[in-house]
C-alpha positions in Angstrom: 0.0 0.0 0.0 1.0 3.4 -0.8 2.2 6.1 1.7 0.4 9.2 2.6 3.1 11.3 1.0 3.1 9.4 -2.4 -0.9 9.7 -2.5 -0.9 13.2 -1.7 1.8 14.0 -4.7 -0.6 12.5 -6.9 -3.5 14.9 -6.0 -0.7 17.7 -7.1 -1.9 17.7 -10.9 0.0 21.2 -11.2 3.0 19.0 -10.5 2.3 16.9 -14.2 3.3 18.5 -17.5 -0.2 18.3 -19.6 -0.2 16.0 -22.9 -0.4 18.5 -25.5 0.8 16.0 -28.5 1.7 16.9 -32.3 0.5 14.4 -35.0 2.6 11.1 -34.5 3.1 11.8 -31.2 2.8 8.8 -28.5 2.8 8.7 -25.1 3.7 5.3 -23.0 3.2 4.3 -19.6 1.7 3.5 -16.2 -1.3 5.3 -15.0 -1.2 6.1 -11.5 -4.3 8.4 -10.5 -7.8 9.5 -11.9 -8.4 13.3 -11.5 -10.2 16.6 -13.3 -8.5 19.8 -13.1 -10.1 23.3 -15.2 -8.0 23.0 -18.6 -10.1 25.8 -20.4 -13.7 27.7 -20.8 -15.4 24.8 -20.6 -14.6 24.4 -17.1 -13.9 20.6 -15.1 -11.7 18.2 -17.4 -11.9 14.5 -16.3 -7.9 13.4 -16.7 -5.4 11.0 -15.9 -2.0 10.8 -14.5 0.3 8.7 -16.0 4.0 7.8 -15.2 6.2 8.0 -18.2 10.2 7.2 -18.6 10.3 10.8 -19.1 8.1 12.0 -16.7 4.5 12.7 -14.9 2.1 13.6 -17.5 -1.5 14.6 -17.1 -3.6 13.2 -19.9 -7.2 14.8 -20.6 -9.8 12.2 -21.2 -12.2 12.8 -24.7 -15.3 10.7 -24.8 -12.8 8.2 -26.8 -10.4 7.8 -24.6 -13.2 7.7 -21.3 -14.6 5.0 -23.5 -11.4 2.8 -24.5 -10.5 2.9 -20.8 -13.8 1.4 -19.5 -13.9 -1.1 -22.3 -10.4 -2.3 -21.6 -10.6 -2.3 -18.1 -8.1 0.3 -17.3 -7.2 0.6 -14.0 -4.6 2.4 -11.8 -1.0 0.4 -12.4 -2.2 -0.2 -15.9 0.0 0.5 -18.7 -1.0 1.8 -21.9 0.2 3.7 -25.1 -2.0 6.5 -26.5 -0.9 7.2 -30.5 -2.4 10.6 -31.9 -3.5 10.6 -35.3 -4.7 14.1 -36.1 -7.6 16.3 -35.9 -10.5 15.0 -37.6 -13.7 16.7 -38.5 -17.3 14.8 -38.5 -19.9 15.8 -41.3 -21.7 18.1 -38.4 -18.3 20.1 -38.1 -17.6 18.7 -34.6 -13.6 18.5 -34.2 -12.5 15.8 -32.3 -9.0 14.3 -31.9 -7.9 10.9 -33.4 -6.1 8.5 -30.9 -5.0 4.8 -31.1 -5.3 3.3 -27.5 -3.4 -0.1 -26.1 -4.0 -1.0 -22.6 -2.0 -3.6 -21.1 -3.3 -5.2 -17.3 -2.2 -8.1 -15.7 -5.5 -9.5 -15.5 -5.8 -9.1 -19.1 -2.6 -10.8 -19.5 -3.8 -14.1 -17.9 
């Protein structure tokens, strides 16, 4: 079980540098907290916090991403690789961001 200090750090989301990725971009590793923090006008973002080789990175959470997670189970200690693809448009004009999403748990794994 984690210590006191180590779940506190985790509520710090100030403390993670925001996933802001250019086309191609990928981002790889172990999430370790669910959280919302106010990322723009639109006020409460549901993000979360994963632990990369490079570093603590927040990760905003799209419906597509929200939905990926609950399909494959994510959990906190899961690792997973988020690919994005671009900006996309649908035929109503809604912009929405294209990911690939791989989610690795042990319980999968069995």
């Amino acid at each position: 079980m984690k210590n006191y200090e180590e779940i506190l750090e985790q509520l710090n989301v100030d403390q993670f540098t925001l996933w802001k990725p250019k086309i191609g971009d990928s981002l790889v590793g172990e999430i370790i907290a669910w959280t919302n923090f106010t990322h723009h006008a639109y006020g409460l973002q549901d993000a979360m916090l994963v632990d990369t080789p490079t570093g603590r990175v927040s990760v905003a959470l799209n419906q597509y991403l929200k939905t990926g997670l609950r399909n494959g189970k994510a959990r906190i200690g899961s690792l997973i690789a988020i690919r994005f693809l671009g900006v996309c448009e649908s035929k109503y004009g809604t912009k929405y961001n294209e990911l690939k999403l791989i989610i690795t748990n042990e319980a999968n794994n069995v």
